[in-house]
C-alpha positions in Angstrom: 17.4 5.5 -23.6 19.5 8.2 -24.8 20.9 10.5 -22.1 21.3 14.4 -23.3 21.7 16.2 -19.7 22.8 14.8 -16.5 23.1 17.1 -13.8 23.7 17.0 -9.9 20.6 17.8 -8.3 21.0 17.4 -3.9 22.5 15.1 -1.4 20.0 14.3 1.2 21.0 12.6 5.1 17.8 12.6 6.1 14.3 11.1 4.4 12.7 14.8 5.2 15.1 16.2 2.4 13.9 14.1 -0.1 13.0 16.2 -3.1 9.2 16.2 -4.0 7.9 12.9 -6.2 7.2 14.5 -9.1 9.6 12.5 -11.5 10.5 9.0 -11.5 13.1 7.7 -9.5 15.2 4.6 -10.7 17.3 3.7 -7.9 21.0 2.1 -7.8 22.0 0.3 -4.8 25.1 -2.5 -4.1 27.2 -3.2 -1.5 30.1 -0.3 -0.7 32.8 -0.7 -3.8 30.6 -2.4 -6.1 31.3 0.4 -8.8 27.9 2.5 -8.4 29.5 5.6 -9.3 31.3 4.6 -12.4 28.2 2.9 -13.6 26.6 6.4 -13.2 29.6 8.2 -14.7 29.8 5.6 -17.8 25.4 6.0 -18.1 25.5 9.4 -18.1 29.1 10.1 -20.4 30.2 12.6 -17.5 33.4 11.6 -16.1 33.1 13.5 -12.7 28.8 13.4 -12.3 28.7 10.6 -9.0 32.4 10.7 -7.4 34.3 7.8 -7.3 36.9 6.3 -4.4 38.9 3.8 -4.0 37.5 3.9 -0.6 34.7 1.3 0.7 31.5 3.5 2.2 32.6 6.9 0.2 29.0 7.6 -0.7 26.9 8.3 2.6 24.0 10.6 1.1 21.3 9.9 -1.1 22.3 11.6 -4.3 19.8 12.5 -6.5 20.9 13.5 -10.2 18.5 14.9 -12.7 18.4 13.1 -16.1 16.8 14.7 -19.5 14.6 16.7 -17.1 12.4 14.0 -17.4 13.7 11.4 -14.1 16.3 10.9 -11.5 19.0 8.3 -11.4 19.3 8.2 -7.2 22.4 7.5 -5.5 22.1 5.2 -2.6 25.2 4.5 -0.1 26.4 1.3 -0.1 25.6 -1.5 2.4 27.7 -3.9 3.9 31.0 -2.0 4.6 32.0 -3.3 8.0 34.6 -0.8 8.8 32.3 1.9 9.6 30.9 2.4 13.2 28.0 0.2 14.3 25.9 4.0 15.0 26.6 5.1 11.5 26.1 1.8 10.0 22.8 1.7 11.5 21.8 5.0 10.1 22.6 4.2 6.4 20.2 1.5 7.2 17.3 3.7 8.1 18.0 5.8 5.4 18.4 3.0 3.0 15.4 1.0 3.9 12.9 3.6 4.8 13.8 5.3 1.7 12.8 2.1 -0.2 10.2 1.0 1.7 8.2 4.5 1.6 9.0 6.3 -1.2 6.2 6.4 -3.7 7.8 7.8 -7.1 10.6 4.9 -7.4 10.3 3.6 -10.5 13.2 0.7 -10.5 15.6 -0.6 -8.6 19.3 -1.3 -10.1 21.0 -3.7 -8.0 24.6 -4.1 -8.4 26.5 -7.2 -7.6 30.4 -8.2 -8.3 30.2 -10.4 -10.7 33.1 -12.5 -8.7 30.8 -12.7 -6.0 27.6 -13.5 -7.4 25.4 -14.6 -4.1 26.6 -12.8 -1.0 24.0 -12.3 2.3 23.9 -8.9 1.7 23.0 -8.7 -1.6 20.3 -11.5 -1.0 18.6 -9.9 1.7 18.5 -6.8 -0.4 16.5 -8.5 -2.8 14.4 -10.2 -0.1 13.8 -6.7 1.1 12.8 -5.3 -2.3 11.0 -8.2 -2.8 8.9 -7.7 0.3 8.2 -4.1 -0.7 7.7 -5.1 -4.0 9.7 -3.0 -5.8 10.7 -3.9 -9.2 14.2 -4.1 -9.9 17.0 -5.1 -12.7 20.4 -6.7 -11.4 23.9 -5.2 -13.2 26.7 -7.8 -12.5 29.8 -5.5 -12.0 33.3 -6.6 -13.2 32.3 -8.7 -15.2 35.6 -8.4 -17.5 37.5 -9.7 -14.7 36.0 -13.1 -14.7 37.0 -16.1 -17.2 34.2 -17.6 -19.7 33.8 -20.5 -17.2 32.5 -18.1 -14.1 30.8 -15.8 -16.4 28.4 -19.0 -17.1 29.0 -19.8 -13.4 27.9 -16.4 -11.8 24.7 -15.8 -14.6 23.3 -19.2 -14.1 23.7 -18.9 -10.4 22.3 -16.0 -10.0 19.4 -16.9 -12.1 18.1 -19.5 -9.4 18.2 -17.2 -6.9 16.9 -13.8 -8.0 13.6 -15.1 -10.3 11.7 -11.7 -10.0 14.7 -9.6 -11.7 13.1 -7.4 -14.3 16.7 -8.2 -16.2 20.3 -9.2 -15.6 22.9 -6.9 -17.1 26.7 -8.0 -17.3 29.1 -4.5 -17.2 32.5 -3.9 -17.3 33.5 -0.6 -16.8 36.7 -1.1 -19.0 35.3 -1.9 -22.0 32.0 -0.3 -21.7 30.0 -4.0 -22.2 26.5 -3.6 -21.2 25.9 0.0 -21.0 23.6 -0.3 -23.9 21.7 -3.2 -22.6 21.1 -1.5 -19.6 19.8 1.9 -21.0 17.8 0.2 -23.1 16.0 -1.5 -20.0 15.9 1.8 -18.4 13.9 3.8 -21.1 11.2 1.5 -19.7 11.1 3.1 -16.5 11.9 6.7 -16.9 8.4 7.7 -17.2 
């Protein structure tokens, strides 16, 4: 997949804001700080498309961002992030999952996972959840320049025996750019 044009479309707090389903929708979700929007930014070549923070739980909309007028890459806000109010926590998590679980024109799921922490709760229930929905979806290990050769093995083969229904398993480092390739390659598959 070759992105041209990558645009902000709308933010969305609520599922009755959802634009209409007329384009496919891959989807990127991880836990709060995973790197979400840099792996948007890096996709897309725009430095400033999805905003980034050094701040855990920055993104709190759905984000929707129009690609080659042909699909939408959709921002989702992270889960996980303790340090936000039990009330506000709870309402990313009708937002997340009843986005997921109802919305008709998603296409794929990307899930990201630290690489350093290759089988957290969080990002196995995810899974369980998308699993029990049945939405397809590719896994992008983030970081992954941060681990030695020896975890690198480690964290794939782990996550391997966990996660058999991943479309694909993508390692990324934001640094040096490995993987973006891969994983627009397994997009192209999905964008319509």
């Amino acid at each position: 997949m070759k992105i041209h044009t990558a645009t902000f479309h709308k933010s969305v707090s609520a599922l009755q804001g959802l634009p209409e389903s007329s384009m496919p929708e891959i989807v990127f979700v991880g836990r709060s700080n995973v790197g979400k929007s840099t792996l948007l930014n890096t996709l897309t070549g725009r430095k400033a498309l999805a905003r980034t923070s050094s701040t855990p739980g920055k993104t709190r909309l759905i984000n929707y961002f129009l690609i080659n007028d042909c699909c939408y890459f959709v921002d989702l806000p992270g889960y996980g992030y303790a340090k936000v109010a039990k009330g506000e926590r709870r309402e990313w998590g009708h937002l997340l999952g009843g986005y997921i679980s109802t919305r008709q024109s998603i296409s794929l799921v990307v899930v990201l996972i630290d690489s350093r922490h290759p089988a957290l709760d969080a990002d196995r229930q995810m899974m369980d959840f998308l699993d029990h929905y049945h939405r397809p979806y590719g896994i992008v290990l983030t970081k992954y320049d941060k681990l030695k050769q020896k975890d690198k093995v480690r964290a794939r083969r782990e996550l391997k025996s966990i996660v058999p229904k991943t479309r694909f398993i993508v390692n990324y480092s934001a640094l040096s750019g490995e993987g973006t390739a891969e994983l627009l390659e397994n997009l192209e598959h999905y964008t319509g």
